[in-house]
Structure formats: C-alpha cells, structure tokens
Backbone as numpy.savetxt, mean C-alpha at the origin, in Angstrom:
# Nx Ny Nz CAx CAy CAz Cx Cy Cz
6.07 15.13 17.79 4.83 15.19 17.04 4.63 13.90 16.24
3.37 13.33 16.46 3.14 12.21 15.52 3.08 12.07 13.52
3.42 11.43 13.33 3.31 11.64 11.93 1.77 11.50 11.44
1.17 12.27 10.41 0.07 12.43 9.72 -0.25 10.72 8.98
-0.73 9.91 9.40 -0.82 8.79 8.78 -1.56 9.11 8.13
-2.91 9.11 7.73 -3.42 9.64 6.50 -2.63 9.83 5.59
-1.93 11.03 5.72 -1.33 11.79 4.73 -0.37 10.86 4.19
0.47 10.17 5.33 0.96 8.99 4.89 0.63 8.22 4.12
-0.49 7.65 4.36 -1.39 6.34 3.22 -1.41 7.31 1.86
-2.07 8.43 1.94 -1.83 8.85 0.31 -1.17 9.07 -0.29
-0.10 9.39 0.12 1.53 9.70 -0.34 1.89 7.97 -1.06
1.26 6.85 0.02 1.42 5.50 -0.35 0.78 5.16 -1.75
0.26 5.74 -1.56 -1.34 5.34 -2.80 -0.91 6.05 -4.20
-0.35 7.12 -3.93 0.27 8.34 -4.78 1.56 7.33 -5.91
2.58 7.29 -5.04 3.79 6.49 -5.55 3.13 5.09 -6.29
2.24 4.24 -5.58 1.98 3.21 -6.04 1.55 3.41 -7.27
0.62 4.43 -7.68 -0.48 5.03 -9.15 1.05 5.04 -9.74
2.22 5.86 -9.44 2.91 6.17 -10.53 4.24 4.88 -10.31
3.84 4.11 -9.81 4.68 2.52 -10.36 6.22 2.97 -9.78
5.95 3.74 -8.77 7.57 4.31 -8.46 8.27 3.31 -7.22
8.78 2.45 -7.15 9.27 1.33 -6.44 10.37 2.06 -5.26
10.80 2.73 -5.91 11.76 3.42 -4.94 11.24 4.41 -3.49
9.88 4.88 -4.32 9.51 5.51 -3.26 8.62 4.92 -2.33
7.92 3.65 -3.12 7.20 2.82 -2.12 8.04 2.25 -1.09
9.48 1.75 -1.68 10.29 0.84 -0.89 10.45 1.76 0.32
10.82 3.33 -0.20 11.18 4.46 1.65 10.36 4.46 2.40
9.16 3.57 1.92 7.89 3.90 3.37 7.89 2.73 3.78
8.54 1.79 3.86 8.46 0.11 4.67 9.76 0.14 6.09
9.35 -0.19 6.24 10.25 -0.40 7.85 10.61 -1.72 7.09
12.06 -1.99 7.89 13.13 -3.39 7.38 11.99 -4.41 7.62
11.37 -4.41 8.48 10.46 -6.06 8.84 9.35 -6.76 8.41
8.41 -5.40 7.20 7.34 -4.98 6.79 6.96 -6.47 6.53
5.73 -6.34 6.53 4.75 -7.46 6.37 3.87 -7.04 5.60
3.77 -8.18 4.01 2.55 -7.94 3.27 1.76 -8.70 3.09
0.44 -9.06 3.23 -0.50 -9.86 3.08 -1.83 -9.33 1.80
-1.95 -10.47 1.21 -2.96 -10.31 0.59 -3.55 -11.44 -0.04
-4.23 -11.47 -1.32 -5.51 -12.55 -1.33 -4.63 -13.44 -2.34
-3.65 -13.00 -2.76 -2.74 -14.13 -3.41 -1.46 -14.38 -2.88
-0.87 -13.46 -2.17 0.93 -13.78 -1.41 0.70 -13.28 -0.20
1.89 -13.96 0.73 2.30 -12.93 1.85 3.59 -12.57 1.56
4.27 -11.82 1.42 5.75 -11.25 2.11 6.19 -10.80 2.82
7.52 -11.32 3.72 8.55 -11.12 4.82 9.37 -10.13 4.93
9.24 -9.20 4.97 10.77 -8.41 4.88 10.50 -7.27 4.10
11.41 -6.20 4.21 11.32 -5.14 2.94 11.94 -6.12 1.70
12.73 -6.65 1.28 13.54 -6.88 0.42 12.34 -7.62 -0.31
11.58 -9.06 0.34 10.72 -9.43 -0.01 9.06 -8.78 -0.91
9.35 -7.59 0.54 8.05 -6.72 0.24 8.23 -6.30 -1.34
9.55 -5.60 -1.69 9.58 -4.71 -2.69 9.52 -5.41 -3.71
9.97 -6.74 -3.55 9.73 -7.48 -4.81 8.67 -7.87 -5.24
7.70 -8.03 -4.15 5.97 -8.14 -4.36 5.61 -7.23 -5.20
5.67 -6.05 -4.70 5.02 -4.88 -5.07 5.83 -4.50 -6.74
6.76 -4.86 -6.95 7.57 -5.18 -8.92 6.94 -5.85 -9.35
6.68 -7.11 -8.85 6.10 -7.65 -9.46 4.78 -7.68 -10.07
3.59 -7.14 -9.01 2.68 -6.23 -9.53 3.11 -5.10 -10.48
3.98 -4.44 -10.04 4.35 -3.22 -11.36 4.45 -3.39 -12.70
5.59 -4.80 -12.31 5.60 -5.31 -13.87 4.57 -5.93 -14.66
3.55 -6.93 -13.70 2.20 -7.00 -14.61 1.48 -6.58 -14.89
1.77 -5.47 -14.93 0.65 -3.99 -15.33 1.16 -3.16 -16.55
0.42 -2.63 -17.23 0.45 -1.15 -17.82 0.58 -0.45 -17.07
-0.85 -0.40 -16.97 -1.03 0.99 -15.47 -2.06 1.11 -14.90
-2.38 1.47 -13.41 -1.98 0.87 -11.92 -2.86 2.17 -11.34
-3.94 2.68 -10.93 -4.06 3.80 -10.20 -5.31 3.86 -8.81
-4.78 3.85 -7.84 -5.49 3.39 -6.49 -6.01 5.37 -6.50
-7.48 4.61 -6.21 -8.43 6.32 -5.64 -8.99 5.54 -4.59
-8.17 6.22 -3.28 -9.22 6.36 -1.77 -10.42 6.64 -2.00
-11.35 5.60 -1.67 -12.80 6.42 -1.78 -12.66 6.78 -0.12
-12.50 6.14 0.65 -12.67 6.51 2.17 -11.12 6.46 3.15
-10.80 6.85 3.77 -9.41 6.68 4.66 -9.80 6.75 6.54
-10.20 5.87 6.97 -10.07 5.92 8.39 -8.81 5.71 8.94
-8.60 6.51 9.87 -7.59 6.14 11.36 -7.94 5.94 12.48
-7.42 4.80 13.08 -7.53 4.37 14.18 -5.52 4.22 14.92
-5.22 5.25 15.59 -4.37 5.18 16.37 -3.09 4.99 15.60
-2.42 3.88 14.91 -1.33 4.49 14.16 -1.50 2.94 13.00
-3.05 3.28 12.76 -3.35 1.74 11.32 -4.67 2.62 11.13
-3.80 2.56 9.29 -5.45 3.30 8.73 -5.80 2.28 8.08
-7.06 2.17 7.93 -7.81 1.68 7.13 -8.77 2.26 5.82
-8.29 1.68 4.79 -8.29 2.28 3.69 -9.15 1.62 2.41
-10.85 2.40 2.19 -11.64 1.85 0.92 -10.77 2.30 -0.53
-10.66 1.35 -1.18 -9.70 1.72 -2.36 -10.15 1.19 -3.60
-10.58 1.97 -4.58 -10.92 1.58 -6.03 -9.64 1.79 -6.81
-8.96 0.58 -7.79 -7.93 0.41 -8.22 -8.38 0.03 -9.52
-7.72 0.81 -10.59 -8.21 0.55 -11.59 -7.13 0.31 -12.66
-6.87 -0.93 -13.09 -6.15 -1.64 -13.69 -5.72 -1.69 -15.20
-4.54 -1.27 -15.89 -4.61 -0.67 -16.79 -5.72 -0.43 -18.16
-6.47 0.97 -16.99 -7.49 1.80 -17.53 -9.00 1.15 -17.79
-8.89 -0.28 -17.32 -10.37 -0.93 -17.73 -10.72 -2.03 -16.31
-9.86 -2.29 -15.71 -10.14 -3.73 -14.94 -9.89 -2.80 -14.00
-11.57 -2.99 -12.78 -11.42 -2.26 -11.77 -11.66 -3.02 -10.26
-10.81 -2.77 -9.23 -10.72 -3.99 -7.89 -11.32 -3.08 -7.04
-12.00 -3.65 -6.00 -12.38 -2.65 -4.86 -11.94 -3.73 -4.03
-11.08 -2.68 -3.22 -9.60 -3.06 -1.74 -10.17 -2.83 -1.19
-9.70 -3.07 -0.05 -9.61 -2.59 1.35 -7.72 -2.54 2.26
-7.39 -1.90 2.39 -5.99 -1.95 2.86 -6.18 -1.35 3.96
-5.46 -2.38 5.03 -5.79 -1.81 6.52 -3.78 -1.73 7.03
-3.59 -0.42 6.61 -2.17 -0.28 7.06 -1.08 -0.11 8.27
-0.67 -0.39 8.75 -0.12 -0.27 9.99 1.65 0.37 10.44
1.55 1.94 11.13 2.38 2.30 11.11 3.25 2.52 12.28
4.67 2.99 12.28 5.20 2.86 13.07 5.02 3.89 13.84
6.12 4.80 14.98 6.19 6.01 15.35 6.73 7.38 14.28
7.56 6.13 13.70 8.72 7.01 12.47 8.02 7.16 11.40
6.53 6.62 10.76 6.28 6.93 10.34 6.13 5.88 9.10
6.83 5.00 9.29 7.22 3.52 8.33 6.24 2.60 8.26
5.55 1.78 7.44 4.94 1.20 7.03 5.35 -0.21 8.03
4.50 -0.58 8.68 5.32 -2.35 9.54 3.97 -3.51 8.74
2.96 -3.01 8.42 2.35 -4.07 7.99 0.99 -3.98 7.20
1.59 -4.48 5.67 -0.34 -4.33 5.28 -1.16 -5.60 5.12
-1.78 -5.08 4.96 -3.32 -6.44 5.09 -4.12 -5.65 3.81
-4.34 -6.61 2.46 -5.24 -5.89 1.43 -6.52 -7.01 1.12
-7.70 -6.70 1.57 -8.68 -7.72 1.37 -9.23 -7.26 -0.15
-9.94 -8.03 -0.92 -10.53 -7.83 -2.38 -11.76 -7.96 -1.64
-12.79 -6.77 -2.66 -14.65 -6.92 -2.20 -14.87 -7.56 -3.19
C-alpha cells in the first residue's frame, strides 16, 4: 500500500509549527534535498541543520495549508506561514516523496 502523502505533508507542516527537529529530521531520506529562495542543502545532516537554523531564528513558526495537491508521489503545497505571530510568508512547497514514505526533496518558492 502506498503511503498517504498528503497526510504526510501535514504531519510535515504539523512538526515544523511545533519547532520539533527531531521529528522533521524522521521524514528526510539520507540524500534529501532542500531548496529555497535563500539556501540549498545536501544531505539530511545538512538538511536538519537548515531547518535549526530557521528554528532558532524564530519565536514562533506556524505553516497553515491553504491548499495541498498530489500529483503521483510530490505534493504540492499553498502555505501561509506566519512568523512569530505577526510576519506573514505565502509558500509554495512542492515536496517530493519516496515509496517509504521519506521526504527526497523540497523546493519552497516565496509569493
């Protein structure tokens, strides 16, 4: 049975709101690829340190899906992120998953 990617991405989106590193890090496959409008990172080890480092320049951090498409095993994801409690980004994260269910690559564009 295939894994629920959707359900996946929110579970992603979920951990990220609550700054939980550990649980973001269990959804990356070893090779993960992150891209976005200021870094790329190589690797989980790399990845996770991206994603601290955002943690750490924050208060607090909370991604609301306005929309979640799937296409085959990469969702694509409208995302209002709202930055501790006043500064608000509208994403786009187009995620890409494995069979297992692991995260291999995101792509986050800013509107």
């Amino acid at each position: 049975m295939m894994p629920d990617y959707k359900q996946l991405a929110t579970q992603y989106f979920e951990a990220f709101s609550r700054k939980d590193i550990a649980a973001v890090a269990g959804m990356f496959e070893h090779d993960v690829i992150l891209s976005d409008w200021e870094i790329t990172a190589f690797g989980k080890e790399d990845v996770v340190k991206a994603n601290q480092r955002i943690f750490d320049g924050v208060d607090t951090i909370h991604v609301t899906p306005k929309d979640i498409y799937l296409d085959g095993q990469v969702v694509i994801a409208d995302l209002k992120i709202l930055v501790n409690s006043k500064d608000e980004l509208k994403v786009v994260d187009i995620i890409h998953y494995n069979v297992r269910g692991e995260i291999t690559k995101i792509t986050a564009y800013k509107g």
